[in-house]
ZAMARBA-443901 format. One record per residue (C-alpha): residue in three letters; x, y, z. Coordinates in steps of 0.1 Angstrom, whole numbers, plus 2048, in hexadecimal, padded with zeros to 3 digits. Example, Ala and Ser with C-alpha at 12.3 -4.5 7.8 and 13.67 -1.06 7.14 Angstrom:
BEGIN
ALA87B7D384E;SER8897F5847;
//
This chain:
BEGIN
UNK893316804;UNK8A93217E8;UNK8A033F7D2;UNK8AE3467AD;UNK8A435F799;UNK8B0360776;UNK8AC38075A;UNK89837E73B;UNK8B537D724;UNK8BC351724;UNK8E435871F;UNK8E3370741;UNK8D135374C;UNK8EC33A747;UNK90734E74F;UNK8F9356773;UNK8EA332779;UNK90E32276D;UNK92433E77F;UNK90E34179D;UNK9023207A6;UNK8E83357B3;UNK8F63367D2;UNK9013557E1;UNK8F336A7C3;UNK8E03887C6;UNK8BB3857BE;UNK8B33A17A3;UNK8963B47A6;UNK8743AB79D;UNK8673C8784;UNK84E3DC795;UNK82A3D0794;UNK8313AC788;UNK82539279D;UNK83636D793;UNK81C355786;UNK81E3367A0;UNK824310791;UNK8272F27A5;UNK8322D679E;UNK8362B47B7;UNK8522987B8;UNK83E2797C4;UNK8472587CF;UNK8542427B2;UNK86A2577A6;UNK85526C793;UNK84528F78D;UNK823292795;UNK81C2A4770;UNK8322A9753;UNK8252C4745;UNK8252E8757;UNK815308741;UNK81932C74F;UNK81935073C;UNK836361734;UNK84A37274C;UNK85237276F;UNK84B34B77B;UNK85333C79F;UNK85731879A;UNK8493037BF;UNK85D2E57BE;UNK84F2D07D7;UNK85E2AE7DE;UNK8452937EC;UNK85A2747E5;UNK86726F809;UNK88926780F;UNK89326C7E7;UNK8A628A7E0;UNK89C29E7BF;UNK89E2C07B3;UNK8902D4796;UNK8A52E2778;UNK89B2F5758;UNK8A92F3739;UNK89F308714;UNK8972E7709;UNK8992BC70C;UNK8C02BD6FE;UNK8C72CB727;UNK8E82DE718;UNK8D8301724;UNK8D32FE746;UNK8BA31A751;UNK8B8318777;UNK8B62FC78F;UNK8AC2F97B7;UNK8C42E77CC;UNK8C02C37D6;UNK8A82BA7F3;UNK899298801;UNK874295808;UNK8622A4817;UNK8732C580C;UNK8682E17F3;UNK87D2FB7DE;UNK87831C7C8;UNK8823247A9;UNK87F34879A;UNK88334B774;UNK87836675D;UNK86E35073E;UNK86035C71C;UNK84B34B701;UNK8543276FB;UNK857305703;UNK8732FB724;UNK87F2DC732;UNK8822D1752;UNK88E2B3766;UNK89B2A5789;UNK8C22A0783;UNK8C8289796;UNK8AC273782;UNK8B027975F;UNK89726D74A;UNK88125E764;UNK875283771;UNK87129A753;UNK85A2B3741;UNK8512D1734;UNK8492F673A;UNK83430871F;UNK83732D726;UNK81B345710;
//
């Protein structure tokens, strides 16, 4: 299982994401008392995600990426919006069955997210309050 966690401030975000790859990065600390609000969301079979639409407060949100499409690799990237120029924070590739975390400190507004490796066939949106 992978583990990113990104700061509230987007360009930190992109800067650690891009330099970091995520790999090998220091986790930074959770703030005291804040519990991550949980999403899930399911690759199944066809190539597809099993909802398009995730909503969560804003914060501290663990993403469960859970891929159900056996034998397809997918993974699970964010981005501020559908353009996909500001990558947020993305989980490594796995083939089913597998599942990933992603970490992201997200505030108010409206996210993309998609499998990379199937653009514009797996692809929604996150509406953080």
């Amino acid at each position: 299982m992978m583990r990113f966690v990104l700061g509230a401030s987007v360009g930190a975000a992109v800067l650690v994401a891009l330099a970091c790859g995520g790999k090998g990065a220091a986790p930074a600390p959770t703030p005291a008392g804040a519990a991550p609000t949980t999403v899930t969301v399911r690759a199944v079979r066809t190539i597809r995600w099993e909802r398009d639409e995730l909503t969560a407060p804003a914060g501290h949100i663990r993403v469960r990426f859970i891929n159900e499409d056996t034998g397809v690799p997918h993974d699970f990237a964010v981005y501020r919006d559908e353009s996909h120029r500001q990558l947020l924070a993305k989980t490594g590739l796995c083939t089913a069955p597998c599942e990933e975390t992603l970490e992201l400190d997200l505030s108010p507004g409206m996210y993309h997210f998609m499998c990379t490796v199937h653009p514009g066939q797996m692809e929604g949106e996150i509406m953080v309050r």
